[in-house]
C-alpha positions as CSV (number, residue, x, y, z in Angstrom):
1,X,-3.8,-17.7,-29.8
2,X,-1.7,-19.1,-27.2
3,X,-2.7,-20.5,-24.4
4,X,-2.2,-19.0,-20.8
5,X,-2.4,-21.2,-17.9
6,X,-4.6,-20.3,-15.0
7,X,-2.9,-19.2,-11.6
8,X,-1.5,-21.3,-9.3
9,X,0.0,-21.2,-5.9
10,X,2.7,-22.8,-7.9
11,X,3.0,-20.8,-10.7
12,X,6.5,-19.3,-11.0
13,X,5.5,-16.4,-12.8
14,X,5.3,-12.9,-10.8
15,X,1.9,-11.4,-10.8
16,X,2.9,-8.5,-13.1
17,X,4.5,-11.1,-15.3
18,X,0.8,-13.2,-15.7
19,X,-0.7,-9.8,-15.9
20,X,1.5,-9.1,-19.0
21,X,1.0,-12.2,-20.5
22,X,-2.8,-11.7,-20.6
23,X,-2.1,-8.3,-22.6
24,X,0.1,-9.6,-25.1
25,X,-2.7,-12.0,-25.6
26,X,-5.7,-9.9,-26.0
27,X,-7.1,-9.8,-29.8
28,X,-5.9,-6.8,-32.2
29,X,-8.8,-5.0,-32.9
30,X,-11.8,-5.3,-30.4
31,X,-12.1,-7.4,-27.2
32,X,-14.8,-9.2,-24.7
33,X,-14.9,-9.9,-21.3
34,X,-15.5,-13.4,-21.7
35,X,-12.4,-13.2,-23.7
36,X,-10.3,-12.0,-21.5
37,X,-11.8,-14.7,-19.0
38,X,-10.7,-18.0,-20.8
39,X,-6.8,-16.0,-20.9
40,X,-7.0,-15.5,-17.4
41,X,-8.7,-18.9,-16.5
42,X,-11.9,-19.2,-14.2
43,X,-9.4,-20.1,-11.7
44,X,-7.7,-16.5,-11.4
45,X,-11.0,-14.9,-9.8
46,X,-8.7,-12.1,-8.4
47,X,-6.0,-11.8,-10.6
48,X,-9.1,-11.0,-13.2
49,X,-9.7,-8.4,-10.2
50,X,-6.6,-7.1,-10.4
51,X,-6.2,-7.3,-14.4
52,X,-9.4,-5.5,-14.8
53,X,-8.7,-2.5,-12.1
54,X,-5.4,-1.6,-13.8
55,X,-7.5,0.4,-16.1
56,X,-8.3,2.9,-13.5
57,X,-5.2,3.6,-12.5
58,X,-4.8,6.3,-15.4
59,X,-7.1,8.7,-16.8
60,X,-8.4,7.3,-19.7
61,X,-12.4,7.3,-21.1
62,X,-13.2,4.1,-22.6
63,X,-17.0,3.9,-22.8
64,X,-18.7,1.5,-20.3
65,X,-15.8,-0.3,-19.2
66,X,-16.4,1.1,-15.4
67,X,-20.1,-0.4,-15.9
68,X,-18.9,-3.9,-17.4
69,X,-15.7,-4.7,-15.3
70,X,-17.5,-3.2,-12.0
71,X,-20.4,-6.0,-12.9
72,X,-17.5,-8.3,-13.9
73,X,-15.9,-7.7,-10.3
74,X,-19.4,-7.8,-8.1
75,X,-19.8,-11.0,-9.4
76,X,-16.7,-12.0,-8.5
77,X,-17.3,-11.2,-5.1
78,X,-20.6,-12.7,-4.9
79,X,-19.3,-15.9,-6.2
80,X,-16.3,-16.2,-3.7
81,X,-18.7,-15.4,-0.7
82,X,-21.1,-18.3,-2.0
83,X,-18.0,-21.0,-2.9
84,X,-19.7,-20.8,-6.9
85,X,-18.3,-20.6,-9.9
86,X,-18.5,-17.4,-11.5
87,X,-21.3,-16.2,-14.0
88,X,-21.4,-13.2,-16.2
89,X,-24.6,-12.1,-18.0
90,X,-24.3,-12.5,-21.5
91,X,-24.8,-8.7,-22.4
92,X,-21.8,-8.2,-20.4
93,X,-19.7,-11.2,-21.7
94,X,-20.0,-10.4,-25.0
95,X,-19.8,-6.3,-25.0
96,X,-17.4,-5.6,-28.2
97,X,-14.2,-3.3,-26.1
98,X,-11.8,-1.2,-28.3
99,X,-9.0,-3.8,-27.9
100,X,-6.3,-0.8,-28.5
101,X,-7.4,1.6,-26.1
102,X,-7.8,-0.9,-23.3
103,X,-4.6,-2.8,-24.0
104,X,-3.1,1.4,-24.2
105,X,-4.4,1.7,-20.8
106,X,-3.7,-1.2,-19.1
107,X,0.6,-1.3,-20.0
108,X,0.4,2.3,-18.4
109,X,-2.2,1.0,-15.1
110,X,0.4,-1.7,-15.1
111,X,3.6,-0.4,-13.6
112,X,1.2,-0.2,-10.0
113,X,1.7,-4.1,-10.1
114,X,5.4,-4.8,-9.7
115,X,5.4,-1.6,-6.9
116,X,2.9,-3.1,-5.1
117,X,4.9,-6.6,-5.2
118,X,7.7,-4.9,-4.2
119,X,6.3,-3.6,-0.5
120,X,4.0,-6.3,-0.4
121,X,5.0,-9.0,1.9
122,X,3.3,-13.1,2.3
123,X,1.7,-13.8,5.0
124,X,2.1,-10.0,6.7
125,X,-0.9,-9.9,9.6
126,X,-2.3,-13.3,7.8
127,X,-5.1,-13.5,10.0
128,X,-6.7,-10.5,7.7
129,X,-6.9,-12.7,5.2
130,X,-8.0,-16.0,6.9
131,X,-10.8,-17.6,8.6
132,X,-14.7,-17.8,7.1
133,X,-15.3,-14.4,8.7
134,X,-12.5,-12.2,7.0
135,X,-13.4,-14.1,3.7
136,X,-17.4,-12.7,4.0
137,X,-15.6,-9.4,5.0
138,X,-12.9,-9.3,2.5
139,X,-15.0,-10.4,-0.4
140,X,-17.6,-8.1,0.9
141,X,-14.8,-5.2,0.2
142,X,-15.1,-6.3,-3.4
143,X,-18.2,-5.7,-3.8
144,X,-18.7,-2.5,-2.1
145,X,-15.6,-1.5,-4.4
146,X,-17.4,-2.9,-7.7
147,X,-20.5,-0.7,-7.0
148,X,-18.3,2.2,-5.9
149,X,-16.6,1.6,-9.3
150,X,-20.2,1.6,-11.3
151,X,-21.1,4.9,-9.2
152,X,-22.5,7.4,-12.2
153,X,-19.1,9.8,-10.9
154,X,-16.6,8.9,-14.9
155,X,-16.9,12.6,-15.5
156,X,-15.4,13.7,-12.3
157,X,-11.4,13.1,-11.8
158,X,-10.4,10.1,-9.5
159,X,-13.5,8.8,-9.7
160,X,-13.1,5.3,-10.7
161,X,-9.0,5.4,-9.5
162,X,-9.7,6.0,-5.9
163,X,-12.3,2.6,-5.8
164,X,-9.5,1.1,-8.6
165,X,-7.1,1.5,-6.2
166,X,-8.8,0.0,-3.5
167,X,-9.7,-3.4,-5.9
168,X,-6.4,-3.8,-6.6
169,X,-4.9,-3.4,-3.3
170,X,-7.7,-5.8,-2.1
171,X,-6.9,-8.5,-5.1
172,X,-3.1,-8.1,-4.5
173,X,-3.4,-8.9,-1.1
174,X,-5.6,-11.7,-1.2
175,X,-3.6,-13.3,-3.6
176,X,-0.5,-12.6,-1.4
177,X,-2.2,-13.1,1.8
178,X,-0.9,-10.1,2.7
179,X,-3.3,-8.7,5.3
180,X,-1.7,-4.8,5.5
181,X,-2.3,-4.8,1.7
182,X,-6.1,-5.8,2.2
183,X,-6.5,-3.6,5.1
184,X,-5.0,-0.6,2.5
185,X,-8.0,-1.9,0.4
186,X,-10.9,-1.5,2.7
187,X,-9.0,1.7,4.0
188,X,-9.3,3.1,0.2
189,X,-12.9,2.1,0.0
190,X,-13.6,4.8,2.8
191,X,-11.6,7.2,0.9
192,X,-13.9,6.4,-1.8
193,X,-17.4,6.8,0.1
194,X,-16.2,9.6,1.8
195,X,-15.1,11.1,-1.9
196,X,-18.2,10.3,-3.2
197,X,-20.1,12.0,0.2
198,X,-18.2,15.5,-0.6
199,X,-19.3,15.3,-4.8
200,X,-22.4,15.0,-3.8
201,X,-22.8,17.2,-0.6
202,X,-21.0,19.9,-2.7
203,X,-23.4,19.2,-6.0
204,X,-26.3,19.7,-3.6
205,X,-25.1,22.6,-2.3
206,X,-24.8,24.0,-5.7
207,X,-27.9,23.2,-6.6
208,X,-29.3,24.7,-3.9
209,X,-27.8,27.9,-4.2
210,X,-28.8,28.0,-7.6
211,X,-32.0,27.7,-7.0
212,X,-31.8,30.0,-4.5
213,X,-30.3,33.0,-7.0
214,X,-33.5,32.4,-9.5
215,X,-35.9,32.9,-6.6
């Protein structure tokens, strides 16, 4: 397997370009997420983010991948809020993935990349993005967006794209330090919670009435 070299500041390659790279590399017939970490490098903390959200951002039902690569990204933000290096449980690590499926999903999920480079800018409102306070914050948006991802909601549409999309806004504009692109990410993780109010006021409410016509 060839080897892919972890991302750098100086690393010529586009985004979408390492992104790609990683899915040319993934094995042909099932897949781990400790294999898809040593492609992307221990280095590449949020462009795994990103690599791992692109999933989301087209219907597809692999099971548990919104379980593992939710873990797989609260860790992430734990570890970036604590300066460690990141550990994944072994049950997680080593999960067998349909290697077809996810590589399937991932070439549609990633067309989002190069459109996102395209209107996102270096350095835009910068001060988003620096500073030990924003870091707590913005890593914090990680990991509110990881257990937004893990909510029990697969079944209902847009439930894993709308936190998706607000991963991969926050990894693309942490990696870009582009600070309107992190603010779209915490914005999207509102969206999300409020989403995830209405499902489950309306489910109540159902319930309710439900209950309400067998009395």
């Amino acid at each position: 397997m060839p080897e892919l070299n972890n991302i750098h500041s100086t690393d010529e390659r586009t985004l979408g370009e390492q992104i790609r790279l990683v899915i040319e590399q993934l094995p042909a017939n099932t897949v781990s997420l400790g294999e898809i970490l040593e492609l992307v490098g221990r280095e590449g903390m949020l462009l795994l983010v990103a690599f791992l959200t692109l999933v989301f951002m087209v219907p597809v039902s692999i099971p548990g991948v919104s379980t593992i690569f939710g873990a797989a990204i609260l860790l992430i933000g734990i570890s970036r809020i604590f300066g460690r290096t990141l550990w994944l449980p072994k049950r997680f690590k080593e999960r067998a993935l349909p290697a077809d499926k996810l590589r399937n999903a991932l070439e549609k999920g990633l067309v989002w990349i190069p459109r996102l480079e395209k209107v996102s800018r270096p350095h835009r409102m910068a001060w988003l993005t620096q500073g030990r306070m924003m870091n707590i914050i913005n890593d914090g948006a990680l990991i509110l967006g990881a257990v937004l991802l893990m909510a029990p909601f697969g079944f209902i549409p847009f439930s894993n794209t709308v936190p998706g999309i607000a991963l991969l806004f926050l990894a693309v504009g942490l990696i870009q330090r582009d600070g309107a692109a992190v603010l779209l990410g915490h914005l999207a993780n509102v969206a999300s919670i409020v989403y995830f109010g209405v499902l489950i006021g309306g489910g109540g409410m159902m319930i309710q009435n439900m209950l309400q016509n067998q009395a």
